[in-house]
N, C-alpha and C positions, 0 to 999 in steps of 0.2 A: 682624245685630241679635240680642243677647242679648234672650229673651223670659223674664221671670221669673214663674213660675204664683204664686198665693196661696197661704199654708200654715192648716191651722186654728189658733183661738185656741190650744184644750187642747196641739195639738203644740209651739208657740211656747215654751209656760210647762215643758217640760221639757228645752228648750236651754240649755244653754252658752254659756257667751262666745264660743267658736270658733266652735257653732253657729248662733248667730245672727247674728255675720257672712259666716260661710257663706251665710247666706240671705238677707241685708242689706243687705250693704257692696258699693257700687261701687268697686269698683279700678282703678286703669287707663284713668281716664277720655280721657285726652291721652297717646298714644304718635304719635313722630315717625313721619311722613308715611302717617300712615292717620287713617282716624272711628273712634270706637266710638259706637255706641249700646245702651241699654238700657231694653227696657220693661217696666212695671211694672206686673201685674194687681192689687194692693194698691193702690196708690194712681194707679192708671190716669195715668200719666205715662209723658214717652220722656227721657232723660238720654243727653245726648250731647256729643261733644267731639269736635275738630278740629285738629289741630297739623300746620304744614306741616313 
């Protein structure tokens, strides 16, 4: 399980596009015959996927 920490506001606001999907973006949610999961201190949720 990817555990992703929270970042501060002020840090946010001097990201980048790359940067902030760096920090943001789930990728790779569904890769064949494994789970990902990922949890998210931001918005306290777990994002997960499953493909046999």
């Amino acid at each position: 399980m990817d555990v992703r920490q929270s970042i501060h506001s002020a840090h946010a606001k001097t990201l980048d596009t790359q940067g902030l999907r760096n920090e943001f973006l789930v990728e790779k949610v569904f890769i064949a015959d494994e789970y990902t999961m990922v949890y998210s201190h931001i918005d306290r949720i777990i994002v997960g996927g499953i493909m046999p």
